[in-house]
C-alpha positions, 0 to 999 in steps of 0.5 A: 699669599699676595692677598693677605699680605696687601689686606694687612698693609691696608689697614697699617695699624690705623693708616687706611691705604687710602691715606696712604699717598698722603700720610708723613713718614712718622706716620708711616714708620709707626704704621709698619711696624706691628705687620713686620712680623706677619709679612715675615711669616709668607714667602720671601719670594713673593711679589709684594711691590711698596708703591708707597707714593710719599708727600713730596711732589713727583720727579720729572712728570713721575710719580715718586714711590718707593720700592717699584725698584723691587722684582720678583724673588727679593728677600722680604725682610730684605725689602722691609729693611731698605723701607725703613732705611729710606723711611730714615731720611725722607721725613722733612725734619730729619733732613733739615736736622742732617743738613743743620747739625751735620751739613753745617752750611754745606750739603755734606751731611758725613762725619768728618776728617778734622786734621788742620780744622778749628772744630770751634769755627764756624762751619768747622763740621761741614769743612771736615766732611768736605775733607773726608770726601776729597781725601777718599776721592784722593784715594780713589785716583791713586788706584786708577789715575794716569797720564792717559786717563781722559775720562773717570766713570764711578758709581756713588753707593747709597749716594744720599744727596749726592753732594760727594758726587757733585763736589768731585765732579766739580773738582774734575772735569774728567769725573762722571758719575753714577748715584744710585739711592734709595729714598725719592726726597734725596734723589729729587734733592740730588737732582735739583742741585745738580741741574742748578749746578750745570752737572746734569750732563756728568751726574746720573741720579738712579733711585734703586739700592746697591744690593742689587744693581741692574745687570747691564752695569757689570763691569762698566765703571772705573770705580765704586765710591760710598760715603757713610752708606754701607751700614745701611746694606742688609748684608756688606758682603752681597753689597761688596760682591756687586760694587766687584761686579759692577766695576772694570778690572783694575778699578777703585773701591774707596768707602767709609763707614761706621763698624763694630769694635774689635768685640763685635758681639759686645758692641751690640750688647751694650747698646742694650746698657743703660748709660753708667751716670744716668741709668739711661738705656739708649735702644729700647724705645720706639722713640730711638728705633730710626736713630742713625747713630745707634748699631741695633736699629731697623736701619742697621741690619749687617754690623762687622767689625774692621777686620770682617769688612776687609776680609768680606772685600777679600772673599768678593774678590777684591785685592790690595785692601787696606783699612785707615781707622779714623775713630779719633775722627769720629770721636771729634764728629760726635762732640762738635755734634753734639755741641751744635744740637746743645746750641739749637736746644738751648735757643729755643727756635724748636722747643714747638716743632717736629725737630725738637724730639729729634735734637733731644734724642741726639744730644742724650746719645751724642756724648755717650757715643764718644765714651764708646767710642773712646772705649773701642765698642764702635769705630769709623774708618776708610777701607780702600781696594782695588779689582784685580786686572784682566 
């Protein structure tokens, strides 16, 4: 079995294994998806370790590849879903597109809260995201925080490029913090900037996946924080059940995320309709399949409603769990969005670069999201629980 599938994975639909080292993510992302099917078809319990070493260099002396993360006995739909999560940010453009439409000269690529922001000034969206992550962090210290607390030792879930954990450990000084993430290019970046920034010695950068932490780490930490990560999971309730047992009795867990309307079967459906006014259909070309804002992608495996993310907290024991819809939000996210990438189109500095597909992809789903989210099929909010004490 391990035979045939490494003999499917060289050829990856014209990508020698040779090649492999060398190849772009499109390259990549367009090669693995005629095998899926048929690396589905073997033992999910197999051994089939992705030492896919990317384009970007090495980390500290070490070669940078993807899935050697992975042991024995892990779901191999499971391995392909989080490659292609990884695979969704490690393309260069991508990253220069998050950190220019969303980042908006910060490096909070997030949505945002907008309560007393001017979403006409200039970096009014990388204000807001940082406003998302202190009013979170907020959250998170009204669970634990105390007189005779000296030190906060959290985890950031899917921690991206750990500008969430950079920004709160600046803000305290008691704060150290664990980021564990997929994809090398994030953590590479979220290393760089860390030690730029003098936080190496509060900001630990483990490149792995929140479905499944090392064991040593249960219950070793105040508290789980993630931001805009857990629609990636293969499965919320697997990934709140190890925030849980990763977390001390009486800690946090504070995240946001994208979420299902109340008629969580309808959201997905309509991402199959065409659009009313131009008969556009929003997810069935290859060119949308890793388009972070659409529901039915290879991104996105475990859509829940609000109401099924807090009753998955509660079946992974957590208790006080409360959700904090913030859909208007995320309306307001997608309209400034989508204003900025009508600005960059219109300029004309990307009509001939990697970027210029990606922008016109966005800006045709930007303004259609915000009718569906006016419409309730998706929304965005803030669940915030805590571990029961000992």
């Amino acid at each position: 079995k391990m035979m045939a599938k490494r003999t499917m994975a060289k050829s990856l639909s014209g990508v020698p294994w040779s090649r492999i080292a060398t190849a772009t993510a499109t390259e990549l992302t367009h090669a693995i998806q005629p095998v899926m099917p048929r690396l589905q078809q073997f033992s999910p319990n197999a051994t089939f370790r992705r030492a896919t070493s990317l384009r970007h260099g090495k980390v500290r002396g070490t070669a940078r590849a993807l899935y050697t993360h992975v042991d024995e006995g892990i779901e191999e739909d499971r391995r392909l879903h989080e490659y292609a999560v990884s695979l969704q940010y490690e393309a260069d453009h991508k990253r220069k597109f998050y950190a220019q439409v969303m980042g908006d000269g910060t490096n909070n690529i997030h949505f945002g809260k907008w309560d007393g922001v001017d979403a006409l000034a200039p970096g009014a969206y990388g204000k807001a995201s940082m406003q998302m992550t202190d009013w979170m962090w907020k959250k998170a210290i009204e669970k634990i925080d105390g007189p005779d607390v000296k030190s906060i030792n959290y985890v950031d879930l899917g921690a991206g490029n750990g500008s969430a954990a950079r920004s709160i450990c600046e803000g305290d000084e008691r704060v150290h913090a664990t980021c564990i993430n997929l994809t090398p290019s994030q953590n590479h970046e979220n290393t760089q900037r860390t030690e730029k920034e003098g936080l190496l010695a509060r900001i630990a950068v483990q490149e792995g996946t929140f479905m499944e932490m090392p064991v040593e780490w249960t219950a070793s930490f105040d508290g789980c924080f993630s931001q805009d990560a857990l629609v990636h999971a293969y499965s919320k309730g697997v990934a709140l059940t190890e925030a849980f047992r990763i977390t001390r009795p009486g800690g946090f867990l504070v995240l946001c995320d994208l979420n299902c309307g109340p008629g969580e079967k309808e959201a997905v459906a309509e991402a199959h309709t065409p659009n009313e006014l131009t008969g556009e259909v929003f997810v069935t070309t290859s060119d949308l399949k890793h388009d972070m804002l659409l529901f039915d992608t290879d991104v996105v495996q475990d859509n829940l409603s609000s109401k099924q993310l807090q009753e998955a907290a509660v079946a992974a024991g957590w208790e006080e769990v409360d959700y904090f819809d913030m859909s208007n939000d995320l309306r307001c996210s997608f309209l400034v969005m989508g204003r900025k990438v009508t600005e960059m189109l219109e300029s004309g500095k990307y009509d001939d670069g990697a970027m210029f597909p990606v922008l016109k992809r966005f800006e045709e789903n930007l303004y259609a999201r915000v009718d569906q989210v006016e419409r309730g099929v998706f929304s965005w909010g803030a669940l915030i629980a805590r571990k029961p004490a000992a």
